[in-house]
PDB file of N, CA, C and O in Angstrom:
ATOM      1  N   UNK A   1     -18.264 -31.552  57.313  1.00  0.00           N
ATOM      2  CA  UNK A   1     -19.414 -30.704  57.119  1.00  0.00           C
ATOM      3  C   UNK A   1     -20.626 -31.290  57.852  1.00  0.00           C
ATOM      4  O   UNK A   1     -21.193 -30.467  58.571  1.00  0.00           O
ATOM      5  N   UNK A   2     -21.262 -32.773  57.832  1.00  0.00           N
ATOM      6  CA  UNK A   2     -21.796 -33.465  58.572  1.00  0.00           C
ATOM      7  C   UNK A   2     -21.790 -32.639  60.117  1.00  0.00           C
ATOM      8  O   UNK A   2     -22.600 -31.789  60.487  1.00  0.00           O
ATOM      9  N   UNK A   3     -20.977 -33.011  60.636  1.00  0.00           N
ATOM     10  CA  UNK A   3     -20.861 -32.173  62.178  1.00  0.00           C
ATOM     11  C   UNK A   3     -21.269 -31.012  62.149  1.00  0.00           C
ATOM     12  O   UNK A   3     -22.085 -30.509  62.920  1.00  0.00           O
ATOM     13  N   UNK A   4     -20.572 -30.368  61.004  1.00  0.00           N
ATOM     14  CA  UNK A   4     -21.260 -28.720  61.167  1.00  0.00           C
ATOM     15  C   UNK A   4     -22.608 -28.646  61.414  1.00  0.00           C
ATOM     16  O   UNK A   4     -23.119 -27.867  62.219  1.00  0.00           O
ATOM     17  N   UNK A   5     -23.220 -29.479  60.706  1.00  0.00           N
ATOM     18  CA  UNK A   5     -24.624 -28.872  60.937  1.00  0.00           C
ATOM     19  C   UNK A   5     -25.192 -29.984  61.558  1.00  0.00           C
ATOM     20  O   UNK A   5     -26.328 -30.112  61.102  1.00  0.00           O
ATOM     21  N   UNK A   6     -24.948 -30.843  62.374  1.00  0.00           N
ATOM     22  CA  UNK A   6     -25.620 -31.343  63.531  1.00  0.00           C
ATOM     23  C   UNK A   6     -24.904 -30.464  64.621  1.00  0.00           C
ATOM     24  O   UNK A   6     -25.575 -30.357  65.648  1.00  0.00           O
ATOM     25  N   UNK A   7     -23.586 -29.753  64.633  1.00  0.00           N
ATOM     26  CA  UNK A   7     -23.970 -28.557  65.881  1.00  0.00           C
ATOM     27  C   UNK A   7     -25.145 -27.638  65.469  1.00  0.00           C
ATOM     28  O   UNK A   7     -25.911 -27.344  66.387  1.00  0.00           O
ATOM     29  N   UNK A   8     -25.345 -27.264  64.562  1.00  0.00           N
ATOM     30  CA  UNK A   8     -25.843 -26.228  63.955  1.00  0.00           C
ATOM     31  C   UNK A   8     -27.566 -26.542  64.472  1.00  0.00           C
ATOM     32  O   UNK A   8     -28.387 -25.646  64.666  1.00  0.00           O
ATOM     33  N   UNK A   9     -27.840 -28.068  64.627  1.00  0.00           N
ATOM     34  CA  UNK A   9     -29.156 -28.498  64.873  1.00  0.00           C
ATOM     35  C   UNK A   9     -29.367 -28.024  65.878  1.00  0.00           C
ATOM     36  O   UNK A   9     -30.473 -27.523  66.084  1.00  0.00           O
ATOM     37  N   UNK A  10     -28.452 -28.019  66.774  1.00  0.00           N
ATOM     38  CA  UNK A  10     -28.429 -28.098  68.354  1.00  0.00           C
ATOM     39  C   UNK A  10     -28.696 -26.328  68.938  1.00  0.00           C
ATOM     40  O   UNK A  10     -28.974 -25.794  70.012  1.00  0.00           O
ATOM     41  N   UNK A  11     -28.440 -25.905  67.624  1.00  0.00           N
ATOM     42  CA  UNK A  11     -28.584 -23.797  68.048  1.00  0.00           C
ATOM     43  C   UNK A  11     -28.947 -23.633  68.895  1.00  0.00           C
ATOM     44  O   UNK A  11     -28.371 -23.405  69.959  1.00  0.00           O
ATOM     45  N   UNK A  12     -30.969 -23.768  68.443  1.00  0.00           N
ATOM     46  CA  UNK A  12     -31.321 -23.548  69.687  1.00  0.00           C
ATOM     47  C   UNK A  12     -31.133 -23.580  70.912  1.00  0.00           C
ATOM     48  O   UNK A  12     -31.445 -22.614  71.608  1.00  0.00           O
ATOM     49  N   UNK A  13     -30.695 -24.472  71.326  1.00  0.00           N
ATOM     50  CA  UNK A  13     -29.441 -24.770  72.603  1.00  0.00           C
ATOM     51  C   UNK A  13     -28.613 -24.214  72.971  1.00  0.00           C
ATOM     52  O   UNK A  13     -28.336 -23.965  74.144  1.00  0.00           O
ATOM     53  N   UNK A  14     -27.919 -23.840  71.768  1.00  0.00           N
ATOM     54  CA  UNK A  14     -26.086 -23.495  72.076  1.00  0.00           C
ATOM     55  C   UNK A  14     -26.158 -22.159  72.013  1.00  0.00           C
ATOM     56  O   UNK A  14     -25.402 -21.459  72.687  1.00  0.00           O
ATOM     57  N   UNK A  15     -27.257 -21.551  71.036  1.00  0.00           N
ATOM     58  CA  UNK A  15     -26.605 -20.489  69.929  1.00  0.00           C
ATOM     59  C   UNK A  15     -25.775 -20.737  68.991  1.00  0.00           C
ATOM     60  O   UNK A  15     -25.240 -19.702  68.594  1.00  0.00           O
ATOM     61  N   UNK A  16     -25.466 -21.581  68.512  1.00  0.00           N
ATOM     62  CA  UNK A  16     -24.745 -22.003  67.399  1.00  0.00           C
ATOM     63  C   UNK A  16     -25.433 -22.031  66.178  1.00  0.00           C
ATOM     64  O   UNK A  16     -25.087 -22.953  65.439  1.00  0.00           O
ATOM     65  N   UNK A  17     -26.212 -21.367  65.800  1.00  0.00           N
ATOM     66  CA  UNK A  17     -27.130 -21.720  64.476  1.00  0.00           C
ATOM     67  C   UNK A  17     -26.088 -21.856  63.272  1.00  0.00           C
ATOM     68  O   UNK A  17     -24.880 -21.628  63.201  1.00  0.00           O
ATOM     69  N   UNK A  18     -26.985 -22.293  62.402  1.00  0.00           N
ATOM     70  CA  UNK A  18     -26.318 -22.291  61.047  1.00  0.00           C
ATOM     71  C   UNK A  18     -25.211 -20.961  60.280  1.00  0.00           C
ATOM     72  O   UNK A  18     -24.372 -21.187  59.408  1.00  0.00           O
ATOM     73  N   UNK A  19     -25.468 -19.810  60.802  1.00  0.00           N
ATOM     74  CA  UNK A  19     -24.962 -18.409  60.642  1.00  0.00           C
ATOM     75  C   UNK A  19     -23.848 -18.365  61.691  1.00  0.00           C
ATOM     76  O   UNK A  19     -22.798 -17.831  61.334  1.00  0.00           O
ATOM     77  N   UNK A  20     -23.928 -18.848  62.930  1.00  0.00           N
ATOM     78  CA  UNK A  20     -23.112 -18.795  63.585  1.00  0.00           C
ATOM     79  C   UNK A  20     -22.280 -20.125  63.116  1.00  0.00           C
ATOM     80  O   UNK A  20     -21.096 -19.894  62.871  1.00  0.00           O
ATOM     81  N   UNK A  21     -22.502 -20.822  63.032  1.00  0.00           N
ATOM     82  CA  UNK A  21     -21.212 -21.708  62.628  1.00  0.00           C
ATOM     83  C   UNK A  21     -20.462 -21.081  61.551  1.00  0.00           C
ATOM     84  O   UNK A  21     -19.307 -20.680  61.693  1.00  0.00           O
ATOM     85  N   UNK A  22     -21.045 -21.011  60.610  1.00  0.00           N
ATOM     86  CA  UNK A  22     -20.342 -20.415  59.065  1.00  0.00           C
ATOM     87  C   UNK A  22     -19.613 -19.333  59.515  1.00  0.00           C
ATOM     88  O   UNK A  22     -18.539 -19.212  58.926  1.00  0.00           O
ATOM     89  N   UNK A  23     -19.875 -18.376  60.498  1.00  0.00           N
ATOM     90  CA  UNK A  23     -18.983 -17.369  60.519  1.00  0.00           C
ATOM     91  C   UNK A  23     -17.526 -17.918  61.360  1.00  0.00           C
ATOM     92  O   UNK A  23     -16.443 -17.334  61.314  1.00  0.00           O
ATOM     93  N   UNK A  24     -17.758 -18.917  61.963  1.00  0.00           N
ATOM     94  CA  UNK A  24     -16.724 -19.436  63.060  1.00  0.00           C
ATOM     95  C   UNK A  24     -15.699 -19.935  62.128  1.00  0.00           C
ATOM     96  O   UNK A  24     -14.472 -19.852  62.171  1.00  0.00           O
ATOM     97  N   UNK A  25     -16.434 -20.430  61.345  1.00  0.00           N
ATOM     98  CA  UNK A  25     -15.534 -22.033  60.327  1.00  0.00           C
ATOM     99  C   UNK A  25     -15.443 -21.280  58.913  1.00  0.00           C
ATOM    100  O   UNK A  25     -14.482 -21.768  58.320  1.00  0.00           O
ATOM    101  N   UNK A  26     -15.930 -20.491  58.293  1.00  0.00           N
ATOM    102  CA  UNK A  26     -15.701 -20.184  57.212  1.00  0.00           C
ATOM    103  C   UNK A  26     -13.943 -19.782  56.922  1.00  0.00           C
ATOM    104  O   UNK A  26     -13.117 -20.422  56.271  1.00  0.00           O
ATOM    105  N   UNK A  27     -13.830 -18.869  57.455  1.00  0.00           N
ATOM    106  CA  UNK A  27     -12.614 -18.776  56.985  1.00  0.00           C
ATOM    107  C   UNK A  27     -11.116 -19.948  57.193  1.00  0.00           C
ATOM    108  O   UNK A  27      -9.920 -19.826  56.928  1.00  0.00           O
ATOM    109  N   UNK A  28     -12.036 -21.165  57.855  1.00  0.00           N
ATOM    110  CA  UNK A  28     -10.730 -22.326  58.005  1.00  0.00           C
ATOM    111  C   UNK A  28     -11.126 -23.374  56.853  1.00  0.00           C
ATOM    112  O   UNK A  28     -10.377 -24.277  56.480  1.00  0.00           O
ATOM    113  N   UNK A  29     -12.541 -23.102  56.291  1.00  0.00           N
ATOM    114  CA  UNK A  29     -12.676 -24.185  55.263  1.00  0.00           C
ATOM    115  C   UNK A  29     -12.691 -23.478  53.704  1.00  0.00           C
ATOM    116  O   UNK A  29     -12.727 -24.233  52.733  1.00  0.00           O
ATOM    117  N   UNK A  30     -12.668 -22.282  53.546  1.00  0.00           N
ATOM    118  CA  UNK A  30     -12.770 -21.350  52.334  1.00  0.00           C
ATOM    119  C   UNK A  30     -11.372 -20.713  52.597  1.00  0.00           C
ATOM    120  O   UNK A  30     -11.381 -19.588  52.099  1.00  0.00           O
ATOM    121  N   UNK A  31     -10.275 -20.966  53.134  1.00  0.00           N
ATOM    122  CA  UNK A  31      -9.283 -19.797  52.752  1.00  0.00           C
ATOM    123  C   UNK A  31      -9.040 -19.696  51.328  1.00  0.00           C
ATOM    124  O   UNK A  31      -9.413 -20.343  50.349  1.00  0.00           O
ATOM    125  N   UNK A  32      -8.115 -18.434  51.560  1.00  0.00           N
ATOM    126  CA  UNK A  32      -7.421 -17.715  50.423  1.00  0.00           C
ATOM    127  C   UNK A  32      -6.673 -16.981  50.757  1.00  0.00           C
ATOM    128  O   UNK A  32      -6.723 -16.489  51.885  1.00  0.00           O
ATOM    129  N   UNK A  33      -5.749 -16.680  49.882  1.00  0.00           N
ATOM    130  CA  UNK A  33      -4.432 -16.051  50.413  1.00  0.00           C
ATOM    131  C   UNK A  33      -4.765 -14.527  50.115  1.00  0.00           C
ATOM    132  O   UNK A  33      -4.156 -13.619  50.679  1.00  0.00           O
ATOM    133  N   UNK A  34      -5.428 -14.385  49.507  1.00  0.00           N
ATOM    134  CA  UNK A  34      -6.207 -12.796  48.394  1.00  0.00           C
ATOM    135  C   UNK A  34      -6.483 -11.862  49.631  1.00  0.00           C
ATOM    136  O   UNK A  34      -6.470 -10.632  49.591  1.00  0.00           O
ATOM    137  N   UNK A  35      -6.842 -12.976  51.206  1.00  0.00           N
ATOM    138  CA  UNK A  35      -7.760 -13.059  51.645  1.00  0.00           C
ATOM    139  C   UNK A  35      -7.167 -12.549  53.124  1.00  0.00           C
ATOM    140  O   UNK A  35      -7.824 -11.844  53.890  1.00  0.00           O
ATOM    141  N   UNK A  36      -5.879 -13.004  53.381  1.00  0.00           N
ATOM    142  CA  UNK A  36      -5.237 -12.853  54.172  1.00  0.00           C
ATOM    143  C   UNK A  36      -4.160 -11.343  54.273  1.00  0.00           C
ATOM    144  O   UNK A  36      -3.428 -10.891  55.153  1.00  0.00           O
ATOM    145  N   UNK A  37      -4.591 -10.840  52.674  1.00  0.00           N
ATOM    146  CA  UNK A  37      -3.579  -9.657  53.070  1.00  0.00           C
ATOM    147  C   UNK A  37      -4.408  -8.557  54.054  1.00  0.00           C
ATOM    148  O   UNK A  37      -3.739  -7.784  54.739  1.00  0.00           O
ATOM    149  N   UNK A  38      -5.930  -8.508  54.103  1.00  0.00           N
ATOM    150  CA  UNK A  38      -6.154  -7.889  55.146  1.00  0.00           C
ATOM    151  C   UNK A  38      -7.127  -6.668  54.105  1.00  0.00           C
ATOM    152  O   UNK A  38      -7.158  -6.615  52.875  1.00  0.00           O
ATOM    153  N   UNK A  39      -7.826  -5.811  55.073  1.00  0.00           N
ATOM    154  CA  UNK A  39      -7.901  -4.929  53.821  1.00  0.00           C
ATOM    155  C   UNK A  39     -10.169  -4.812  54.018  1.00  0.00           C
ATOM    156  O   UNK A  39     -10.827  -5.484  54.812  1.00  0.00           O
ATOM    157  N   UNK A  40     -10.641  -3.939  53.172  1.00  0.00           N
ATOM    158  CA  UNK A  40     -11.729  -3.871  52.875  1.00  0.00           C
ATOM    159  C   UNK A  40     -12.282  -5.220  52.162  1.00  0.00           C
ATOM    160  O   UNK A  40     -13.224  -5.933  52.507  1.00  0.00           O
ATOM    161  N   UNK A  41     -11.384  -5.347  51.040  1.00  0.00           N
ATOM    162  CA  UNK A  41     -11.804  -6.636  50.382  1.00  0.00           C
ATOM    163  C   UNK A  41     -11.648  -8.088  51.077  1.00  0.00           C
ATOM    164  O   UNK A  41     -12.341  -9.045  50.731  1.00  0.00           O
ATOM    165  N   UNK A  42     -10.811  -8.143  51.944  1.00  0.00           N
ATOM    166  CA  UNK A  42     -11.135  -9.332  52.996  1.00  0.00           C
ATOM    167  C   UNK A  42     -11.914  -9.284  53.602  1.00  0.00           C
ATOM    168  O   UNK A  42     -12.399 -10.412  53.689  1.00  0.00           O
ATOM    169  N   UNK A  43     -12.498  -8.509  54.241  1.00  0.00           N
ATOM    170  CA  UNK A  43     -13.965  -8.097  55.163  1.00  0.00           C
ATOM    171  C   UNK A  43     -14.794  -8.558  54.078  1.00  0.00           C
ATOM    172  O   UNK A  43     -15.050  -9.762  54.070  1.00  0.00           O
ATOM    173  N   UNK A  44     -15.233  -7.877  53.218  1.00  0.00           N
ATOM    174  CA  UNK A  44     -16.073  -8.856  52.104  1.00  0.00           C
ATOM    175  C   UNK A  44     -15.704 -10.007  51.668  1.00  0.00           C
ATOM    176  O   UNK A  44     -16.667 -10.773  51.650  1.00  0.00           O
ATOM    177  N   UNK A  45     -14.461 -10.624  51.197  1.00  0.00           N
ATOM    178  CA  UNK A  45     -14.468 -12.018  51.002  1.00  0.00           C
ATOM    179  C   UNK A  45     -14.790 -12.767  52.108  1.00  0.00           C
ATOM    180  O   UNK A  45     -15.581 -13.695  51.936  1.00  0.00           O
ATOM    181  N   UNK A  46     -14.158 -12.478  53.677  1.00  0.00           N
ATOM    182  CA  UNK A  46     -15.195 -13.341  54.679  1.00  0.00           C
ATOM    183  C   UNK A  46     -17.045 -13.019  54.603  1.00  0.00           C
ATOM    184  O   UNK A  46     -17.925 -13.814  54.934  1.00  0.00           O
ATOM    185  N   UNK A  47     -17.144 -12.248  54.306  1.00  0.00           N
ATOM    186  CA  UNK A  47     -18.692 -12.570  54.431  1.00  0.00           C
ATOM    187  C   UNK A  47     -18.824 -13.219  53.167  1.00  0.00           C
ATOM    188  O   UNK A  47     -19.253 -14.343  53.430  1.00  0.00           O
ATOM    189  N   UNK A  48     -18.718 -13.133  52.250  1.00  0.00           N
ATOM    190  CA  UNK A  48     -19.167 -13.999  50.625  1.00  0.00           C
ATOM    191  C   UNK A  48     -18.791 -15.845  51.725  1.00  0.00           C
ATOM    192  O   UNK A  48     -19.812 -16.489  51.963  1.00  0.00           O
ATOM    193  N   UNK A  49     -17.576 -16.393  52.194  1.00  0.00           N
ATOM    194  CA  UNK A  49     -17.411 -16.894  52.448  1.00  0.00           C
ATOM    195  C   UNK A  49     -18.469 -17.910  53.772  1.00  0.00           C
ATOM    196  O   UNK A  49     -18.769 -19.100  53.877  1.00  0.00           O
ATOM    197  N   UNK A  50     -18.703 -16.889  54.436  1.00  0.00           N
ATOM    198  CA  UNK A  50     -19.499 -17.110  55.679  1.00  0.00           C
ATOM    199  C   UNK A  50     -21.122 -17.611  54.545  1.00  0.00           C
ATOM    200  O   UNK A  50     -21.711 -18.692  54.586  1.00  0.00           O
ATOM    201  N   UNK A  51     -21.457 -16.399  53.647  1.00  0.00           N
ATOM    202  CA  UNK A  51     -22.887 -16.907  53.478  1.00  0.00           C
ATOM    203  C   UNK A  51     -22.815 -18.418  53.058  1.00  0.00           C
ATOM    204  O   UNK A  51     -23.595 -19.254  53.515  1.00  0.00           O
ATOM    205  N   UNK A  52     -21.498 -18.805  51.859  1.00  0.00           N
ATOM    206  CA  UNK A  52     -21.465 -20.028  51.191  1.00  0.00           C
ATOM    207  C   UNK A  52     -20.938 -21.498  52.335  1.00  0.00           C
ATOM    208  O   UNK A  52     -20.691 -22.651  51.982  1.00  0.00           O
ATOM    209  N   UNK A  53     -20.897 -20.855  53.863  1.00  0.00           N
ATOM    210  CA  UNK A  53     -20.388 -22.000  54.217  1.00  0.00           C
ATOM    211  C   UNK A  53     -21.967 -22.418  54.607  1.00  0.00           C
ATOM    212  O   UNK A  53     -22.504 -23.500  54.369  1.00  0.00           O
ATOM    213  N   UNK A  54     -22.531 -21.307  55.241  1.00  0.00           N
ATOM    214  CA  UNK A  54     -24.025 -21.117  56.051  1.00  0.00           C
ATOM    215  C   UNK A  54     -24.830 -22.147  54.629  1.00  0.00           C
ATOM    216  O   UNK A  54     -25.329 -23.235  54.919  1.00  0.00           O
ATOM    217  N   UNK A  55     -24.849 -21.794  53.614  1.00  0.00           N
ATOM    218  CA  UNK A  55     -25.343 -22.860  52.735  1.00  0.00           C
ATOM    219  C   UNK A  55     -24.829 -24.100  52.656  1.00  0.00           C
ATOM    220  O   UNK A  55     -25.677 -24.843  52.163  1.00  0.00           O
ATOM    221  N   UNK A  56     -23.910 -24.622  52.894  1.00  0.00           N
ATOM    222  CA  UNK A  56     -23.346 -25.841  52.697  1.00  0.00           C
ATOM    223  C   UNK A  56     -23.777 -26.591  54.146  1.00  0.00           C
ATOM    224  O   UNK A  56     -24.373 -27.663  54.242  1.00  0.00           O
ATOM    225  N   UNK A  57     -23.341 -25.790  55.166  1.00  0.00           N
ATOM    226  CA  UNK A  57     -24.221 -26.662  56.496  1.00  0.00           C
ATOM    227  C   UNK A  57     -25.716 -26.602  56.403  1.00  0.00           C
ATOM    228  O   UNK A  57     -26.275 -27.684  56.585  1.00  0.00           O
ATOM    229  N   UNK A  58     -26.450 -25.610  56.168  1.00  0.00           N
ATOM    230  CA  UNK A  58     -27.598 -25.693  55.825  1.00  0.00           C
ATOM    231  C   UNK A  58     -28.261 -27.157  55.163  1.00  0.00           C
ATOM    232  O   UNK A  58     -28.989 -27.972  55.730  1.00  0.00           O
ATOM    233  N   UNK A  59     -27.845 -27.169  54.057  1.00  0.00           N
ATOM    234  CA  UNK A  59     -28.139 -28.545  52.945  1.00  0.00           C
ATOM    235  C   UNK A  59     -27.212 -29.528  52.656  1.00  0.00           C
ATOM    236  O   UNK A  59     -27.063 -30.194  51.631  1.00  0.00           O
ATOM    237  N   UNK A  60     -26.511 -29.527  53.871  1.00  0.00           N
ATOM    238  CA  UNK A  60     -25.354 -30.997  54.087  1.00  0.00           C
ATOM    239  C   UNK A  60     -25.907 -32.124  53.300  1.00  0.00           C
ATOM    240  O   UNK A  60     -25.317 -32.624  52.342  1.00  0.00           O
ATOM    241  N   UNK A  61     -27.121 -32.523  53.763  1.00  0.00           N
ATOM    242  CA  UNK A  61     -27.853 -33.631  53.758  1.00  0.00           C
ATOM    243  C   UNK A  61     -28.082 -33.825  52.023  1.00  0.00           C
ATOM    244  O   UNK A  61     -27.809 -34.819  51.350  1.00  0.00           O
ATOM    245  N   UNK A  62     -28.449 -33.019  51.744  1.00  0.00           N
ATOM    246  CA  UNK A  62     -28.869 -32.497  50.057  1.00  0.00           C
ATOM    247  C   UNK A  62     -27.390 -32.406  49.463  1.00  0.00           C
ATOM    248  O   UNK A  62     -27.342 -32.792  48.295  1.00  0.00           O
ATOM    249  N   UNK A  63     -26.479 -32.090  49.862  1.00  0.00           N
ATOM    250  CA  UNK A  63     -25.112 -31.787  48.882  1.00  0.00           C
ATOM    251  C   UNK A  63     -24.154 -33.047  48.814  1.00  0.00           C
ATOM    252  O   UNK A  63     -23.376 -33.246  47.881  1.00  0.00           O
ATOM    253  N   UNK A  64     -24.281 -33.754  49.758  1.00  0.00           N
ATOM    254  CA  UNK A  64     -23.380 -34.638  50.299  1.00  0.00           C
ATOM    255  C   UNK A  64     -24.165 -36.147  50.412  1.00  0.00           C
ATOM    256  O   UNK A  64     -23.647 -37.146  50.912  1.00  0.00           O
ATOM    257  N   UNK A  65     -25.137 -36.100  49.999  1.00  0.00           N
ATOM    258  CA  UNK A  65     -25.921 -37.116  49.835  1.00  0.00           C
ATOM    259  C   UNK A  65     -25.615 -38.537  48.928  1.00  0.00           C
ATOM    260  O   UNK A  65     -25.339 -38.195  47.778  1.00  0.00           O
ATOM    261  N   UNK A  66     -25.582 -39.853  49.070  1.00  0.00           N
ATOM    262  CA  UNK A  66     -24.704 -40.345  48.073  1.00  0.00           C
ATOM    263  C   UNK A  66     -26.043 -40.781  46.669  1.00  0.00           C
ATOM    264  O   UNK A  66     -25.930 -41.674  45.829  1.00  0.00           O
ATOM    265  N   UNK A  67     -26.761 -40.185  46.773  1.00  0.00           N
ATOM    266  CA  UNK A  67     -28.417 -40.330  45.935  1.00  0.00           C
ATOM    267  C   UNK A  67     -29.480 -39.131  46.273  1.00  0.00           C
ATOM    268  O   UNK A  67     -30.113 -38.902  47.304  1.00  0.00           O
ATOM    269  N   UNK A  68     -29.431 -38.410  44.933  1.00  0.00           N
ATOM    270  CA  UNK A  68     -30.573 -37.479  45.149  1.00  0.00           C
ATOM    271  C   UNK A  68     -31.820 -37.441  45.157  1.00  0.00           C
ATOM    272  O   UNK A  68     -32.306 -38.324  44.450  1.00  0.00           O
ATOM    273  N   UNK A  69     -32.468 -36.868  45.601  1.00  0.00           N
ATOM    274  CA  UNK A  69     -34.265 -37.245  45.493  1.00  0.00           C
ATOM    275  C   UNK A  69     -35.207 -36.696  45.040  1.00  0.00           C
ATOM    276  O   UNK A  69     -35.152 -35.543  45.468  1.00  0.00           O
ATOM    277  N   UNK A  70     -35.897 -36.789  44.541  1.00  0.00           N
ATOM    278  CA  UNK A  70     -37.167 -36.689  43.162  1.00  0.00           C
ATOM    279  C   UNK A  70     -38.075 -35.680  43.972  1.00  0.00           C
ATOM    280  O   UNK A  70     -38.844 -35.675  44.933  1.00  0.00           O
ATOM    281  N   UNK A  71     -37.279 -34.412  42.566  1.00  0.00           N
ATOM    282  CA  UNK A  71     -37.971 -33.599  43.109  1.00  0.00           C
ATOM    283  C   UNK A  71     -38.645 -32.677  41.858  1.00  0.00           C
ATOM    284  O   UNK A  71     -37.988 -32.355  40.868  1.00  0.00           O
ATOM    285  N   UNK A  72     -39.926 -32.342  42.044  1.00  0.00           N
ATOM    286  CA  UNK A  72     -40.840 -31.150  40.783  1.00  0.00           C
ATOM    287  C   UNK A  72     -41.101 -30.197  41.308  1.00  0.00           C
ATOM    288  O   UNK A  72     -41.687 -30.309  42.385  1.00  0.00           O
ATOM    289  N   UNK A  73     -40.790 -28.833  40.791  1.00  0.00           N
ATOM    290  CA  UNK A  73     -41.055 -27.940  40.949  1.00  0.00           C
ATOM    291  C   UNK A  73     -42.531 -27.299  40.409  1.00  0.00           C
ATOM    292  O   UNK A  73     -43.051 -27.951  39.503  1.00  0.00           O
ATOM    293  N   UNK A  74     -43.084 -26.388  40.754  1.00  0.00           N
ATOM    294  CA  UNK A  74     -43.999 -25.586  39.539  1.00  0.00           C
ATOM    295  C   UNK A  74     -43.344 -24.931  38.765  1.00  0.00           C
ATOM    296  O   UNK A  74     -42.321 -24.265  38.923  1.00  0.00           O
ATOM    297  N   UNK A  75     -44.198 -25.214  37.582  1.00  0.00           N
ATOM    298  CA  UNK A  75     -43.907 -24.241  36.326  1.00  0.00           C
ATOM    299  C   UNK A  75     -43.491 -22.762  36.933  1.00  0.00           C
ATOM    300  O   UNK A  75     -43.850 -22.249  37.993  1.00  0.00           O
ATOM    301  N   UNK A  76     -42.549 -22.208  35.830  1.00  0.00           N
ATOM    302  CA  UNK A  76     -42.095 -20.635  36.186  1.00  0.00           C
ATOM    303  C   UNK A  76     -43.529 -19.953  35.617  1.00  0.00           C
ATOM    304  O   UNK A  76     -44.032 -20.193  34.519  1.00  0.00           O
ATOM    305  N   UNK A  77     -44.051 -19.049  36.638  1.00  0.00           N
ATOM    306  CA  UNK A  77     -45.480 -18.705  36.259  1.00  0.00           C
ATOM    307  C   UNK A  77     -45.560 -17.752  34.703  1.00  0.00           C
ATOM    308  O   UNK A  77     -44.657 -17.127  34.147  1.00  0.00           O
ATOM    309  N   UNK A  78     -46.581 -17.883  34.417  1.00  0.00           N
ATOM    310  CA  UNK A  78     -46.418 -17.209  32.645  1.00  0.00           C
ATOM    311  C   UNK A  78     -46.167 -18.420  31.968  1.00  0.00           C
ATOM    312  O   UNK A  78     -47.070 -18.481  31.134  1.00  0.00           O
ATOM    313  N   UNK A  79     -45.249 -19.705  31.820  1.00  0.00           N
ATOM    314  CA  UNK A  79     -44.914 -20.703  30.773  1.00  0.00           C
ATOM    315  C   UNK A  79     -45.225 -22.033  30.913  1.00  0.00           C
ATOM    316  O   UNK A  79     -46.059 -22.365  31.756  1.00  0.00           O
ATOM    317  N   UNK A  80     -44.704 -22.812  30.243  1.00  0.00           N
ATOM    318  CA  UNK A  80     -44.951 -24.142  30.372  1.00  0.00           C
ATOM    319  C   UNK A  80     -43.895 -24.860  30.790  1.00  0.00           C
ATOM    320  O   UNK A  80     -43.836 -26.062  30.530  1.00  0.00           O
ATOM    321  N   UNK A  81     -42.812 -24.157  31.568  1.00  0.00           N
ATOM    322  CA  UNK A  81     -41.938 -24.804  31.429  1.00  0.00           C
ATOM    323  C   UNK A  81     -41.598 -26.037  32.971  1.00  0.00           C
ATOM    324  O   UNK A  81     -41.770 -25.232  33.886  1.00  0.00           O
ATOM    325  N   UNK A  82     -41.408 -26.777  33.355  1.00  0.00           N
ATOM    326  CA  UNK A  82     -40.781 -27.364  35.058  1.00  0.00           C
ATOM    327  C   UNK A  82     -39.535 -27.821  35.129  1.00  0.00           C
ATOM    328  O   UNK A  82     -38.495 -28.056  34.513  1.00  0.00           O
ATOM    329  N   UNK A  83     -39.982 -27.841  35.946  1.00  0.00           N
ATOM    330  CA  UNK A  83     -38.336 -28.440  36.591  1.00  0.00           C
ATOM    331  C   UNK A  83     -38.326 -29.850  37.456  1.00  0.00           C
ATOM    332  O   UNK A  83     -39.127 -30.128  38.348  1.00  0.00           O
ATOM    333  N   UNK A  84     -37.008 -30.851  36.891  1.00  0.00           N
ATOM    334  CA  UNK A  84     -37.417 -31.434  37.557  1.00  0.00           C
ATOM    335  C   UNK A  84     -36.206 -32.214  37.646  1.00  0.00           C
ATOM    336  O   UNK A  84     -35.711 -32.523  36.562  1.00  0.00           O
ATOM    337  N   UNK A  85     -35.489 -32.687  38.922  1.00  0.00           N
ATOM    338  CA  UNK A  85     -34.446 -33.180  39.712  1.00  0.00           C
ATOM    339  C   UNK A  85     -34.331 -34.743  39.899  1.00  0.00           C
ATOM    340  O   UNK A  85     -34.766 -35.425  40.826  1.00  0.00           O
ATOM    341  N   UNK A  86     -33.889 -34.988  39.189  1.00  0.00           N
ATOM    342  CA  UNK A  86     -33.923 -36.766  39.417  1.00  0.00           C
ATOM    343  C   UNK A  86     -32.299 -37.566  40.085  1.00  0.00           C
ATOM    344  O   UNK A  86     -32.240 -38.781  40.269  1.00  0.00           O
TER     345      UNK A  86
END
């Protein structure tokens, strides 16, 4: 996944953006067999697939990280409530 998205850095360059990779690679790192009979519903499971790979190269760095980092959100507006990522 690493690689994915240092091609993915390089888009601008290549055309390879983050969308374009996920659509290339999604269906070799998300198969399913559900998936392979072909059909309307495979056309939609590759895209469900494509958006979740496009997220995973996206935030490689963040998912795959071996330590996460300190992070606060704002309150959800209206409450008191935050958020907060340690």
């Amino acid at each position: 996944m690493r690689h994915l998205a240092k091609v993915a850095e390089k888009g601008h360059e290549t055309g390879m953006t983050p969308r374009n990779v996920a659509i290339v690679w999604a269906p070799n790192l998300l198969r399913c067999k559900e998936l392979e009979v072909g059909g309307v519903a495979a056309l939609q499971g590759v895209g469900v697939q494509a958006v979740v790979t496009e997220f995973l190269v996206c935030y490689t760095d963040l998912i795959f990280c071996d330590r996460l980092p300190n992070i606060s959100l704002p309150p959800i507006q209206g409450t008191n409530i935050y958020f907060f990522f340690f």
